[in-house]
Backbone as numpy.savetxt, mean C-alpha at the origin, in Angstrom:
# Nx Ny Nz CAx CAy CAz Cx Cy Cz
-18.02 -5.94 4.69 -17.45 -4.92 3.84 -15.96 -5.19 3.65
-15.24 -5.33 2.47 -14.10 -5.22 2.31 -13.23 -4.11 2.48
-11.83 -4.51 2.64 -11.38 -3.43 3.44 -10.27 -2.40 2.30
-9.92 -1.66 2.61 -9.09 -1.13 1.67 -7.77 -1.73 2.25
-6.69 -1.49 1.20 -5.29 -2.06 1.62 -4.22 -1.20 1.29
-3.32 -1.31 2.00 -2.35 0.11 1.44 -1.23 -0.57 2.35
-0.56 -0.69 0.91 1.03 -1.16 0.69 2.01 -0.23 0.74
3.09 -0.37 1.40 4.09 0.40 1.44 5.09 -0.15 1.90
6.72 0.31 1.93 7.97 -0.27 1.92 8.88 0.07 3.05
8.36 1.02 3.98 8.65 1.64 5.36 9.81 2.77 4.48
9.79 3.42 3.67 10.55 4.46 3.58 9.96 5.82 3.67
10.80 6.54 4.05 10.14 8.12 4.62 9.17 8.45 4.32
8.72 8.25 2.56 7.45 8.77 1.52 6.37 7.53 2.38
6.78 6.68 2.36 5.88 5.46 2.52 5.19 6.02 4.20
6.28 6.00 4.96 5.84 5.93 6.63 4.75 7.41 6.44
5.18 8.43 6.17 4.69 9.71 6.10 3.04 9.41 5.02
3.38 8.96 3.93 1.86 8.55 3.44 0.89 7.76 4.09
1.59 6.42 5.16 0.70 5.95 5.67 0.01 6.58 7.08
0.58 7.61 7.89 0.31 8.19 8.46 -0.46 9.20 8.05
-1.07 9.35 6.70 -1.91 10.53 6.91 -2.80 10.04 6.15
-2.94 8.98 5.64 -4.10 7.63 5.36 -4.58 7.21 6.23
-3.61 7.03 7.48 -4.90 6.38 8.41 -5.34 7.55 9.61
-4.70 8.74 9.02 -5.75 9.93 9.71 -7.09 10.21 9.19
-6.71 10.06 7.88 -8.12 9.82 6.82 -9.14 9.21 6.94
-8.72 8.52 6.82 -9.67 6.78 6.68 -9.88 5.82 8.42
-11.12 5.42 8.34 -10.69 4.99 9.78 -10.04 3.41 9.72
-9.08 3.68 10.66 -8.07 2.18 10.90 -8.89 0.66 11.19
-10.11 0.54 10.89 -10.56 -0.74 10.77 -10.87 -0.46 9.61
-11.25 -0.04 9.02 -11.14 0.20 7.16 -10.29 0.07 6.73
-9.03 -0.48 6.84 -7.87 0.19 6.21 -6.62 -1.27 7.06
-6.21 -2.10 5.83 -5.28 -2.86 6.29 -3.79 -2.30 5.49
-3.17 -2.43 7.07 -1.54 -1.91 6.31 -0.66 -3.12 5.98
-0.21 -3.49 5.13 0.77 -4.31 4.74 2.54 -3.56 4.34
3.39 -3.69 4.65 4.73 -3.48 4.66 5.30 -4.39 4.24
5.73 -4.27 2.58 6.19 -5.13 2.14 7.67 -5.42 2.24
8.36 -4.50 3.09 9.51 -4.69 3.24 10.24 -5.64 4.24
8.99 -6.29 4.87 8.69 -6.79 6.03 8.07 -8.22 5.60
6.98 -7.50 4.72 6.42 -9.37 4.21 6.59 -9.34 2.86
7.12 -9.58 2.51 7.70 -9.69 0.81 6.68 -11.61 0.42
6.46 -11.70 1.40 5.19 -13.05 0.18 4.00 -12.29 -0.19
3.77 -10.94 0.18 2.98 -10.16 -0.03 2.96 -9.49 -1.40
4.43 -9.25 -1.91 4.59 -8.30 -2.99 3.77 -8.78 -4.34
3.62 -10.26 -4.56 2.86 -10.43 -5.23 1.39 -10.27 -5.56
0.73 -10.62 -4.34 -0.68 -9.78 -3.97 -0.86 -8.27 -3.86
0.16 -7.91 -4.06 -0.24 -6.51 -4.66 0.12 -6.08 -5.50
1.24 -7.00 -6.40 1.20 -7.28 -8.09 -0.29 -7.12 -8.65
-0.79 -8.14 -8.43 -1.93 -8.50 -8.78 -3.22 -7.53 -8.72
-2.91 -7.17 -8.10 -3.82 -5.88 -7.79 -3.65 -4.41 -8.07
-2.88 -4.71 -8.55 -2.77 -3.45 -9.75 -1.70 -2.61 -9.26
-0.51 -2.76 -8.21 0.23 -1.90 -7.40 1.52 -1.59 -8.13
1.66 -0.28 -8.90 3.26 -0.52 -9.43 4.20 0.34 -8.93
3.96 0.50 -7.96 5.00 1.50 -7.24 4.02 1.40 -5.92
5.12 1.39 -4.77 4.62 2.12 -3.09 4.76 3.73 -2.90
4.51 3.85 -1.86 3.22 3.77 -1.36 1.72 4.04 -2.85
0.99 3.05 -2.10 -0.41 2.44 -2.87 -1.55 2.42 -1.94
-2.08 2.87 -2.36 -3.85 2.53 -1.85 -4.56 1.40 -2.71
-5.06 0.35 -1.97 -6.00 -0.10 -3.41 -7.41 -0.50 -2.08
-8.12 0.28 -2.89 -9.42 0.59 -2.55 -10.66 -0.78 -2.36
-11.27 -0.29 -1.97 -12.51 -1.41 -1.55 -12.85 -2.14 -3.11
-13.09 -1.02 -3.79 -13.44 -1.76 -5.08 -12.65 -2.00 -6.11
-11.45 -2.28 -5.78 -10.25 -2.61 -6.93 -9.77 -1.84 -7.15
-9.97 -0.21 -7.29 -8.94 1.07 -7.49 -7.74 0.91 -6.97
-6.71 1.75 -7.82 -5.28 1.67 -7.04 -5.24 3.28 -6.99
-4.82 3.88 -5.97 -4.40 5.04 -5.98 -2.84 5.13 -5.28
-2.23 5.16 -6.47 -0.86 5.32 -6.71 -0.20 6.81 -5.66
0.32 6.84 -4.74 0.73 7.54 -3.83 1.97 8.67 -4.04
2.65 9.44 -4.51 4.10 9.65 -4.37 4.57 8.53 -5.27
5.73 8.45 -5.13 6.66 7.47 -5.99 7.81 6.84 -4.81
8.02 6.11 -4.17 8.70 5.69 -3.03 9.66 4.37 -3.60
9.14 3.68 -4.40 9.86 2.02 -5.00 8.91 1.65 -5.81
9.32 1.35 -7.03 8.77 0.43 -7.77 8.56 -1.43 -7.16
7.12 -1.39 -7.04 6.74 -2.91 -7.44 7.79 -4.28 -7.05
8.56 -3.85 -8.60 9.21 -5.12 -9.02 10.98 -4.71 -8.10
11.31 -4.17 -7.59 12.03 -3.59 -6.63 11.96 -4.15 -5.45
10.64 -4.39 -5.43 10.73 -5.57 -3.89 10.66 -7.07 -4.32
10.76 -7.34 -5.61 10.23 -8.81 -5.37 11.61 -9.42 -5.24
């Protein structure tokens, strides 16, 4: 099963969204990436439909766009 992924930039909106995503969802479902941290990342979640953090992008390609924390192209 593929996993969901949820991008974020470690800022307040971001830390606080990902903490109540992975109250949600259970934490082997659910890979966290911090792009503020791995920026070879920002592109793979270009690609995947991410235009602003915090992002969810779902098992099946959905993006669910979070709050508004940083645009995308802001980290690259």
């Amino acid at each position: 099963m593929a996993k969901a992924v949820f991008y974020h930039a470690g800022c307040p909106v971001c830390v606080s969204a990902e903490q109540d995503i992975l109250n949600l969802i259970p934490k082997d479902t659910v890979e966290v990436i911090h792009l503020g941290t791995d920026k070879a990342k920002v592109g793979q979640a270009a690609e995947a439909g991410v235009k602003s953090v915090p992002a969810l992008v779902l098992a099946n390609g959905n993006v669910l766009h979070i709050n508004f924390g940083a645009s995308i192209d802001d980290l690259k």
